[in-house]
C-alpha positions, 0 to 999 in steps of 0.5 A: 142078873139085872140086880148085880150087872153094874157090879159085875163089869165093875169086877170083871172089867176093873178088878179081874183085869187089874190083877190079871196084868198085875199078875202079868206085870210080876213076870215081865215089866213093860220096857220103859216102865218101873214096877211102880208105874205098873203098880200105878196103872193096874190101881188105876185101871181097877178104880176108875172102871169099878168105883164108876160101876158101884156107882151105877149099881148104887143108883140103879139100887135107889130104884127098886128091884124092877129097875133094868141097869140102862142109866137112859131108862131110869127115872130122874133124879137117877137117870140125871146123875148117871148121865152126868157121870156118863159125860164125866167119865168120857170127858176125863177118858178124852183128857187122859187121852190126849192132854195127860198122854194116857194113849203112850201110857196105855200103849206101853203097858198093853204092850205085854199083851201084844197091842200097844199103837198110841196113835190107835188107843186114840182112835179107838178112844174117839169112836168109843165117845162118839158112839155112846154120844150116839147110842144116848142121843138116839134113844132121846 
């Protein structure tokens, strides 16, 4: 398990999730969207969690058979690399968020599955920054 964790929340999380809407998305269009903007986000969605994971998963392959999957407790230059697109991948979540206006876009096609305030993706999307900030920083 400790071998493949990176790979499977990147195909759970990424993959099964974007077909799983894309599926959803051929039934029912979210209002206001065209099938290419759902095409576009299920894509998107898919690669920007599952790449980052085989990422990990690369990284955490480069150490060896014992090596558990937390990024913080792994030796340099991995621990380095994956803290580093650690920050990276927040940063572009925070910019997606707020400066592209990926929360209305968030809220439009999660619509379909019942939820679909921006105004909350953006809380949520603070706390979740904060709070792996948080979990890092404590374990330093």
């Amino acid at each position: 398990m400790n071998q493949c964790f990176w790979l499977i929340c990147g195909a759970l999380c990424g993959l099964l999730f974007a077909w799983r809407m894309r599926a959803r998305f051929r039934r029912r269009i979210p209002t206001g969207a065209t099938a290419e903007e759902a095409i576009s986000f299920t894509r998107g969605w898919a690669l920007w969690i599952f790449l980052p994971c085989v990422a990990f998963w690369l990284l955490r392959q480069s150490i060896g058979a014992e090596a558990l999957p937390f990024c913080d407790e792994w030796p340099n230059p991995q621990r380095t690399i994956a803290l580093s697109l650690q920050v990276f991948l927040w940063a572009a979540l925070l910019y997606w968020v707020f400066v592209k206006d990926g929360a209305t876009t968030l809220s439009k096609f999660m619509s379909i599955a019942g939820s679909g305030n921006p105004t909350a993706f953006k809380a949520v999307c603070v706390v979740a920054v904060l709070a792996g900030s948080v979990a890092l920083l404590s374990r330093w």
